[in-house]
C-alpha positions as CSV (number, residue, x, y, z in Angstrom):
1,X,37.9,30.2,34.2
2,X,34.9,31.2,32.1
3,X,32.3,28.5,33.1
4,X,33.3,28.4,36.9
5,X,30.5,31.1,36.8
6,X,27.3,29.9,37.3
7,X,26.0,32.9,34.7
8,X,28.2,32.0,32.3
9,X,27.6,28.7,32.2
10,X,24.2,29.0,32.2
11,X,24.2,31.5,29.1
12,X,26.1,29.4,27.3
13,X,23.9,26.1,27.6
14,X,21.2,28.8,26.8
15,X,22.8,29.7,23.5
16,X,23.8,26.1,22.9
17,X,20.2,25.0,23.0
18,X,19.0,27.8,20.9
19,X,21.3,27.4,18.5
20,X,20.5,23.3,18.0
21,X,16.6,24.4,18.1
22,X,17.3,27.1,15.6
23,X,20.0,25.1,13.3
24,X,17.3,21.8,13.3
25,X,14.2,23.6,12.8
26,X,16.1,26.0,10.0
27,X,17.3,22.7,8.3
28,X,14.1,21.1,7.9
29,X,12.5,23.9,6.8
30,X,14.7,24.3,4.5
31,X,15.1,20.9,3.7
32,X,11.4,21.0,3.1
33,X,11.4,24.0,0.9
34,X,13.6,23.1,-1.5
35,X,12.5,19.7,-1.6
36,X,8.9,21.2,-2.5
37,X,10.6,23.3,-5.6
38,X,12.3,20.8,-6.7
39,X,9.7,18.8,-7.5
40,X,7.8,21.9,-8.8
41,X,10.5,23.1,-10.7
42,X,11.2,19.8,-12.4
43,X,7.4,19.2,-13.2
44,X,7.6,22.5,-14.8
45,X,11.2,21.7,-16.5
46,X,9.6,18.2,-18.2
47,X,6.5,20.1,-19.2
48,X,8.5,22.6,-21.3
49,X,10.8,19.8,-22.3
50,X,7.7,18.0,-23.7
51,X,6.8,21.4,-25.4
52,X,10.3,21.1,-27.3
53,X,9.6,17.5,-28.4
54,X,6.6,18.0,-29.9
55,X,7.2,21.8,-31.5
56,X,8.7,19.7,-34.7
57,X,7.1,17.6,-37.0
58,X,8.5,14.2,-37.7
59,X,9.2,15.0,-41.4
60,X,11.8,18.2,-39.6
61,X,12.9,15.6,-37.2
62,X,14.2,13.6,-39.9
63,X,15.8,16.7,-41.4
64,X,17.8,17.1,-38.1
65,X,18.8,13.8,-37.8
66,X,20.3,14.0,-41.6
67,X,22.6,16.6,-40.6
68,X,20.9,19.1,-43.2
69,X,21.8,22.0,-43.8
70,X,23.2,25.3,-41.9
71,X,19.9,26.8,-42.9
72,X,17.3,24.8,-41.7
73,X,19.2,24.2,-38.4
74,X,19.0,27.7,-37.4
75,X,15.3,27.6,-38.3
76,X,15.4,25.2,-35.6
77,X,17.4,26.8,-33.2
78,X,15.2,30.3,-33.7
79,X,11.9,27.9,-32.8
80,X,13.8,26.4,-30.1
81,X,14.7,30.1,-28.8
82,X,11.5,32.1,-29.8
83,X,9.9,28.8,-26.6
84,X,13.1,29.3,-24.4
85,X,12.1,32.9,-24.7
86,X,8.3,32.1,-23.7
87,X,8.7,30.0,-20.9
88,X,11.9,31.7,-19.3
89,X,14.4,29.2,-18.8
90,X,17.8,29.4,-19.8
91,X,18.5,27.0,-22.3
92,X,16.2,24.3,-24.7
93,X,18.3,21.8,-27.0
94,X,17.8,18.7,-29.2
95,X,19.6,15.6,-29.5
96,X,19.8,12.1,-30.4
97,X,21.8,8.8,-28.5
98,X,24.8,9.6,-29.5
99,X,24.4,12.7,-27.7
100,X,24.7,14.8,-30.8
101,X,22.9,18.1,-30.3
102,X,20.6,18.5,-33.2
103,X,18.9,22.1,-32.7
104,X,19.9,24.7,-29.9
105,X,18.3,27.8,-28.6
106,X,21.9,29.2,-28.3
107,X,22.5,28.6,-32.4
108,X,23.0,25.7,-34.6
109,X,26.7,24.4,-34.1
110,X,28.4,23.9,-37.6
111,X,30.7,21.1,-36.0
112,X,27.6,19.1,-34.7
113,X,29.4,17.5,-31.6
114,X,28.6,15.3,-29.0
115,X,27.5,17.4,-25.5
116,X,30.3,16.1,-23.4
117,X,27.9,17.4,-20.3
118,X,25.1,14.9,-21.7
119,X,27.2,12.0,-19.9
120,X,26.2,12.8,-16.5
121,X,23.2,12.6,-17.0
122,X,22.8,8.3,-17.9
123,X,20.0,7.8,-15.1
124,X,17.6,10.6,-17.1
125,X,18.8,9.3,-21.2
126,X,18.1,5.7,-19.6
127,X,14.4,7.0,-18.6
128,X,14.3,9.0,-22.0
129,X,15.1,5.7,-24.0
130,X,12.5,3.9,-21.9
131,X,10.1,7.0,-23.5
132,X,9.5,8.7,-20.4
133,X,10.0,12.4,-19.0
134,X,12.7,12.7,-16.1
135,X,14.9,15.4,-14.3
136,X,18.1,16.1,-12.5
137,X,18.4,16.8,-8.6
138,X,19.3,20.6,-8.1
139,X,22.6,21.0,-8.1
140,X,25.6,24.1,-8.5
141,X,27.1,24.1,-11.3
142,X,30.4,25.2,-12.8
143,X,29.6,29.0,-12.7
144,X,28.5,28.3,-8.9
145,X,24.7,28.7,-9.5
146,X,21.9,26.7,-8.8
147,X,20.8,24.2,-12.1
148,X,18.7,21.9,-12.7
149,X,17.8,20.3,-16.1
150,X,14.9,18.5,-17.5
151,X,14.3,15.9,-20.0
152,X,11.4,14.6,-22.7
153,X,11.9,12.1,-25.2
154,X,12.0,13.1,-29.0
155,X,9.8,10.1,-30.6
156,X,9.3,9.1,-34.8
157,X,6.5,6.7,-35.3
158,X,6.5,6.2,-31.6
159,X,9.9,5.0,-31.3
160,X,12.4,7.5,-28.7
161,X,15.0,8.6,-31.6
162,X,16.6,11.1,-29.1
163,X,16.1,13.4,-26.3
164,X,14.8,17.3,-25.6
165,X,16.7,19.3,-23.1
166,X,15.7,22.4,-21.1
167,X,18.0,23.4,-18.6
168,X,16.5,26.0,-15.6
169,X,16.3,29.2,-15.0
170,X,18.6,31.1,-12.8
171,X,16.1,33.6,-11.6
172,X,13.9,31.0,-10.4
173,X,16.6,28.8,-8.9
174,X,18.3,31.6,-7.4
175,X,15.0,31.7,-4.9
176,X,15.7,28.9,-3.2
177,X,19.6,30.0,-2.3
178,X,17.8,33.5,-1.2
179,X,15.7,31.5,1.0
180,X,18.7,29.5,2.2
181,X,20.1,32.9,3.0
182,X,17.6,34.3,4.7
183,X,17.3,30.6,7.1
184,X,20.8,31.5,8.2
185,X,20.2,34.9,8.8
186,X,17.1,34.4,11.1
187,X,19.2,31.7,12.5
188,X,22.0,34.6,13.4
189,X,19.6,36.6,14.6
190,X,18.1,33.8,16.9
191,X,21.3,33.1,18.5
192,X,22.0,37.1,18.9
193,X,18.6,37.1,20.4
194,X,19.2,34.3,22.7
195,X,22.6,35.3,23.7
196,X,20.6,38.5,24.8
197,X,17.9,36.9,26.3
198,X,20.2,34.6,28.0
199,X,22.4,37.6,29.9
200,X,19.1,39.4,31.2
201,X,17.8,35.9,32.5
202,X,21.2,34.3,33.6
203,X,21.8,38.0,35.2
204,X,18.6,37.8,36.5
205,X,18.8,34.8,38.6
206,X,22.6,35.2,39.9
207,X,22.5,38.8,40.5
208,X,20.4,38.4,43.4
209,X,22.4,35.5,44.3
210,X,25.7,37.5,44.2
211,X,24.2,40.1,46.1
212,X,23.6,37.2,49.0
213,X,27.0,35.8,48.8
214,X,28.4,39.3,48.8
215,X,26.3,39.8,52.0
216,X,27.3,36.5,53.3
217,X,30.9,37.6,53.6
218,X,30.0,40.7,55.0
219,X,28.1,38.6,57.9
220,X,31.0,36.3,58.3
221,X,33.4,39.4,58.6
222,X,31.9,40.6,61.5
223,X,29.7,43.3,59.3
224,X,26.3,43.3,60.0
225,X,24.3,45.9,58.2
226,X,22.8,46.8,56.2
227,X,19.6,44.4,56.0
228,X,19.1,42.0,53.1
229,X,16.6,43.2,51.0
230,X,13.9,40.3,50.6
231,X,11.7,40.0,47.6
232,X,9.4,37.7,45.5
233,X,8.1,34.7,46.3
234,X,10.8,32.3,45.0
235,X,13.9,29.5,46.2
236,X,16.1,32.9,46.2
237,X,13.9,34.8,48.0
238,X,13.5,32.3,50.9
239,X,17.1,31.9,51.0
240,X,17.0,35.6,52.0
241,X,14.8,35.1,54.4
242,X,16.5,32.9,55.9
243,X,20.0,34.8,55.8
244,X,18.3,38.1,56.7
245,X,16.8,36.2,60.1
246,X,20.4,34.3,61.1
247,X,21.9,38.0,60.7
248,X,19.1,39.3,63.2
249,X,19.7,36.3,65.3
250,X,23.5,37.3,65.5
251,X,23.2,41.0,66.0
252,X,20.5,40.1,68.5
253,X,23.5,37.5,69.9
254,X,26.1,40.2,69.9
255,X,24.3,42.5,71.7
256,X,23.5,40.2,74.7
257,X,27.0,39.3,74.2
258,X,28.1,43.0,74.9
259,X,25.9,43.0,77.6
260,X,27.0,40.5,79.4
261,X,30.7,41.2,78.3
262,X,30.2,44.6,80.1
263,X,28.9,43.3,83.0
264,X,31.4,41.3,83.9
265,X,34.2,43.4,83.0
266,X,32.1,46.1,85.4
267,X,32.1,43.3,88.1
268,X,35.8,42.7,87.8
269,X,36.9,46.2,87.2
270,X,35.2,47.0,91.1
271,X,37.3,44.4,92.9
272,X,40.2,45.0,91.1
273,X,40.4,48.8,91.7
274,X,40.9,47.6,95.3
275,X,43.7,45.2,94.9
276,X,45.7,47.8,92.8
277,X,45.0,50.1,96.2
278,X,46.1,47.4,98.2
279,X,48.9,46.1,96.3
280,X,50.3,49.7,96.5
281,X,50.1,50.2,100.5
282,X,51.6,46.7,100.3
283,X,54.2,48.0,97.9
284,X,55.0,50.7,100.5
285,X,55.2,48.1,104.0
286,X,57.9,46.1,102.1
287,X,59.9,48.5,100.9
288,X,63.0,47.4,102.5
289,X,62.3,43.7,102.1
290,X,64.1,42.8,98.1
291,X,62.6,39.5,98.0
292,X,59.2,40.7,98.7
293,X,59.2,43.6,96.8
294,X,60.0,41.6,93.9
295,X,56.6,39.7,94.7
296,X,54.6,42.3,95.0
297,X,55.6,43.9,91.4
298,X,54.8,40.3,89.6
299,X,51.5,40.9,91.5
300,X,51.4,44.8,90.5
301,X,52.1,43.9,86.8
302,X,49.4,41.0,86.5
303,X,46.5,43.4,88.1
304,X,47.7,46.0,85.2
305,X,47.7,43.4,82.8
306,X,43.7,42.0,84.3
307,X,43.5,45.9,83.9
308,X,44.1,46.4,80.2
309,X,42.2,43.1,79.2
310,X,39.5,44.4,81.5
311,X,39.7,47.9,79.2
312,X,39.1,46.5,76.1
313,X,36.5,44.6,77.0
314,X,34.9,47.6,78.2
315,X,36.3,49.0,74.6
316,X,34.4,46.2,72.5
317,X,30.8,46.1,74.9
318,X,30.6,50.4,75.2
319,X,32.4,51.7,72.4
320,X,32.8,55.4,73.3
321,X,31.8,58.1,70.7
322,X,34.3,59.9,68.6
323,X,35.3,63.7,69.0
324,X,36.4,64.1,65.3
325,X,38.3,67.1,64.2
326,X,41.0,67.5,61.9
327,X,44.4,66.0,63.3
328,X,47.7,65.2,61.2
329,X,47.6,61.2,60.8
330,X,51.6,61.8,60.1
331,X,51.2,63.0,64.1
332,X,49.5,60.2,65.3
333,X,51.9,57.4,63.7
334,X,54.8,59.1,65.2
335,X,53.5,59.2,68.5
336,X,52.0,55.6,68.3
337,X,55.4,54.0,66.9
338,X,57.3,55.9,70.2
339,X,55.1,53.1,72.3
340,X,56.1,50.4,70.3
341,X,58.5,47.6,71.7
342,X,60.5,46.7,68.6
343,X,62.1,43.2,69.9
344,X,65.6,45.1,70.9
345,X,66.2,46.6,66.9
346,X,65.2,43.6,65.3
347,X,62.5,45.4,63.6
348,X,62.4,48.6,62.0
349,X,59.8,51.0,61.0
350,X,59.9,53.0,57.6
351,X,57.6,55.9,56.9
352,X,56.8,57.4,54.2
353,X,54.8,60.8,54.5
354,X,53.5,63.3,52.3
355,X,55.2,66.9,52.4
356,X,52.0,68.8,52.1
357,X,51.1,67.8,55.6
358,X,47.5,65.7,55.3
359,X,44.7,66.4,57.8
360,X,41.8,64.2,57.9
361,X,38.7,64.4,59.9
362,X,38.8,61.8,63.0
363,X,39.0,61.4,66.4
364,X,43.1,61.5,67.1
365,X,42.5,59.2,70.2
366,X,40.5,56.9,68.3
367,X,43.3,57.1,65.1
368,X,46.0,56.1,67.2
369,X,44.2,53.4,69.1
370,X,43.7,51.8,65.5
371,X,47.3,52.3,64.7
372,X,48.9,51.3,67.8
373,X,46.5,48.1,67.3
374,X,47.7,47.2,63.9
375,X,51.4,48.2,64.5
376,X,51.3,46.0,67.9
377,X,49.9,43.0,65.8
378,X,52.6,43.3,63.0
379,X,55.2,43.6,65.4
380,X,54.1,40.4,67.2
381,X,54.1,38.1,63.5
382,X,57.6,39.0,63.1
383,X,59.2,37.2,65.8
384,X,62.6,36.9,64.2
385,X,62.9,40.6,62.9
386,X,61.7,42.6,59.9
387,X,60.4,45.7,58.4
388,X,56.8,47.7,58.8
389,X,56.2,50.3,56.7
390,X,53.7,53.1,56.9
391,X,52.8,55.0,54.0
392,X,49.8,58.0,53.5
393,X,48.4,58.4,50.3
394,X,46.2,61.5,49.3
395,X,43.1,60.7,47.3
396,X,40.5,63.5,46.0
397,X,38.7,63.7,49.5
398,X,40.4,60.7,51.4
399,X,43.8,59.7,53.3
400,X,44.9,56.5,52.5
401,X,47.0,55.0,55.8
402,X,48.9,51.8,54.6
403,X,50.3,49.3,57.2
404,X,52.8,46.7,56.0
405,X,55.0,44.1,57.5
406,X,57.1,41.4,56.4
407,X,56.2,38.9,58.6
408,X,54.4,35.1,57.6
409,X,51.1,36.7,56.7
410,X,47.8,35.2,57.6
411,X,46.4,32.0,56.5
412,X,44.6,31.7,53.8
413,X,41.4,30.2,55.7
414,X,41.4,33.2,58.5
415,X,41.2,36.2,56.4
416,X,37.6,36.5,56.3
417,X,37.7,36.1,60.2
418,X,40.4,38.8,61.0
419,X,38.0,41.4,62.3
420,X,35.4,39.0,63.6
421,X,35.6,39.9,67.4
422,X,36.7,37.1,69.7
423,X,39.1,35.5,66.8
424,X,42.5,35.1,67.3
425,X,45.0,32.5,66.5
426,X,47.9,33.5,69.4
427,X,47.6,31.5,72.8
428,X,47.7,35.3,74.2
429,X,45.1,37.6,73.4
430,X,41.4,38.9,73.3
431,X,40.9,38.5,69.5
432,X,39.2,41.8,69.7
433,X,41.9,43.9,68.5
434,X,41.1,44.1,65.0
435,X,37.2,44.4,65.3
436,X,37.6,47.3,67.7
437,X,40.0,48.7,65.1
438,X,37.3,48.3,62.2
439,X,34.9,49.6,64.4
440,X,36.3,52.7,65.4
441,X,37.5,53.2,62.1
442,X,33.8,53.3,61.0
443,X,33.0,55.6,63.8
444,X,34.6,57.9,62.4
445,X,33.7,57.6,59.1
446,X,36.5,55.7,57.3
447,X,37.2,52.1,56.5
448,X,39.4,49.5,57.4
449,X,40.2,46.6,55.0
450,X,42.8,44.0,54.3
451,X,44.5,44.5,51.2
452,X,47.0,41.5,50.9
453,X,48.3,38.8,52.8
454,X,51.2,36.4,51.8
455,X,54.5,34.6,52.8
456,X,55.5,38.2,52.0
457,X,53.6,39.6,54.5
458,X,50.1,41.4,55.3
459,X,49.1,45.1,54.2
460,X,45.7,46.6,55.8
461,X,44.4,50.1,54.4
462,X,42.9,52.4,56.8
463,X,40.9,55.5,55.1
464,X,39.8,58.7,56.6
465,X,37.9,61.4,55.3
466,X,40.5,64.1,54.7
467,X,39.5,67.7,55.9
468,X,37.8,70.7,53.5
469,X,41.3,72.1,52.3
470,X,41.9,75.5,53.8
471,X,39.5,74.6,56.7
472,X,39.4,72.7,59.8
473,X,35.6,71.4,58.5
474,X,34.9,67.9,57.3
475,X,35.0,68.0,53.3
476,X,31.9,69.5,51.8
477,X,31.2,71.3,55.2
478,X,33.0,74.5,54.3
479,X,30.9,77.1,56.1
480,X,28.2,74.8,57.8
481,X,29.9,75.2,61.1
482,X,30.5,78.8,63.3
């Protein structure tokens, strides 16, 4: 569900690529940087080695390689050290192809034993043997820091006799795991950067797209303002160009649709006020006549039916005003559910109502006109019987009227068309039931939305400003009016 977002998918191929950019370029740099000390560090490493060879004479060599005595070794050891000490590294030692060590910085050892560590390195003592300098690779050692050791060869009358040892210094190896360290952390901070950079530009480009498909769904609802705001010069901006003319073009559409709906309910409404008069004198003449009679009424009760069609066309083209004031919405339902035909008991209506007796701020003609429209539809889906329930919730300056049946519910497909005027889905009706509900609703200063709709059924919430408490003002009007 995460990258069916067009934001999140585009922050995250944003943070993908900054974090390959930033990992690659990081490596080789670092890559490069150690490579660099490593060959600096083991120029320097052979150089001091070199120092080691040469600090004894060939006569003290000889000494060493006898296996003298305790005494002169640590004579050795202390020149070895007093050098280590000089140049800063951590360790200098002597020793032969046996891997004997013959003088250490650390102290002479009594036992004179081969330097089992010596055996790893056979690439350098085969260079050493060969009589030239050579160094390890930078590696971590057992203690988990950085090492690196170099070599020189130890030479008597020109022939390599042995080897000289100096192993690094942590303070100078230690730089290149700090600069390791400090790679990853600008390379946490690049990605916390771009994952930052990516919301404000990913929220840059789909906000003002979500604010057109949030418009476009108004516009298909049958809600028409307000008017999309149109800036820049970009792809998004002509897109709202273009969506802010088509919802002139309708508005402009609706309104000669009104127009011309009116007209023609006006021309209709002229003739047919004379055949109801007629159809009533001829409602009187056959009076006495069963079969005719009968007649007439079909006739009488089609003109009514023209009548009320006629009425709500009027309704949807002229919409009149409201006269709000504050009226009990627990009024109103009772008296709309009295006109309801409830399929001989097959339905039944539960209401739920608030003891403290809400008021809200409305026209009560134009309330129950909205209530007997939404209880007459619900009624209608449930052919074989059910239950509608009617429910008022108090908010902090609203009334919450909710309408529920139990009837099929509306497909999925047609609820974003429900209050778009002239849609219905019944082989009877004007389709305009619910957008002159919405409307009047609005009018007055509520809303009317669809909450739910299921196999379980459909639930629409109307809401109403609720008056000042106290007062028979709107809320926040207390004392504005006489």
């Amino acid at each position: 569900m995460f990258f069916h977002r067009i934001r999140n998918r585009m922050i995250a191929w944003f943070i993908l690529f900054a974090a390959l950019i930033l990992g690659a370029s990081g490596w080789m740099l670092y890559w490069s940087i150690r490579q660099n000390l490593e060959k600096e560090l083991g120029s320097k490493l052979e150089a001091v080695a070199g120092a080691a060879a040469v600090l004894f004479s060939e006569e003290e060599m000889l000494y060493l390689a006898q296996d003298t005595g305790p005494r002169f070794r640590e004579y050795a050891s202390g020149r070895l050290e007093r050098l280590r000490e000089q140049t800063r590294v951590k360790r200098i030692f002597l020793f032969d192809w046996d891997l004997v060590v013959l003088a250490d910085s650390r102290g002479p050892d009594p036992l004179r034993k081969s330097d089992i560590g010596l055996k790893f390195y056979s690439l350098e003592i085969e260079a050493l043997q060969k009589g030239k300098g050579a160094h390890s690779i930078l590696f971590t050692g057992m203690d988990g820091a950085p090492a690196m050791t170099g070599f020189a060869p130890l030479s008597i009358a020109g022939n390599p006799v042995g080897g000289a040892a100096v192993e690094s210094s942590v303070p100078f190896l230690e730089a290149v795991q700090a600069i390791r360290d400090r790679l990853i952390w600008i390379g946490i901070a690049g990605v916390l950067s771009a994952v930052l950079l990516g919301t404000l530009m990913a929220g840059s480009l789909t906000r003002p797209i979500r604010q057109l498909s949030m418009a476009s769904r108004r516009i298909s609802s049958g809600r028409y303002e307000p008017a999309i705001p149109v800036s820049g010069q970009d792809e998004i901006a002509d897109l709202a160009s273009t969506l802010e003319t088509m919802r002139r073009s309708i508005i402009t559409r609706e309104r000669e649709l009104k127009t011309l709906v009116a007209g023609v309910a006006h021309e209709i409404r002229n003739p047919l006020g004379g055949m109801e008069l007629f159809s009533g004198l001829l409602a009187d003449e056959v009076r006495g006549n069963a079969e005719a009679s009968g007649y007439v009424s079909r006739i009488r009760g089609e003109i009514g039916h023209i009548q009320s069609v006629v009425n709500r066309f009027m309704d949807f083209a002229r919409p009149q005003k409201p006269v709000p004031q504050c009226c009990s919405p627990a009024d109103c339902i009772a008296e709309t559910a009295a006109l309801l035909p409830l399929s001989q008991g097959k339905n039944r209506i539960d209401m739920r109502l608030p003891e403290s007796g809400s008021r809200v701020w409305a026209d009560p003609n134009h309330l129950k006109e909205i209530l007997l429209n939404l209880m007459k539809n619900a009624v209608e889906v449930m052919r074989e019987g059910g239950r509608l329930s009617l429910e008022i919730r108090e908010r902090d300056r609203t009334v919450e009227i909710r309408i529920t049946d139990t009837g099929p519910g509306i497909p999925a497909e047609n609820r974003e068309q429900v209050f778009a005027p002239f849609f219905t889905t019944r082989n009877q009706g004007t389709g305009l039931g619910l957008s002159i509900a919405r409307a009047l609703a609005e009018a007055n200063g509520g809303s009317l939305a669809l909450l739910r709709s299921d196999s379980g059924g459909t639930e629409f919430a109307l809401t109403l400003n609720a008056c000042a408490p106290g007062s028979e003002t709107p809320p926040g009007r207390e004392g504005d009016l006489p």
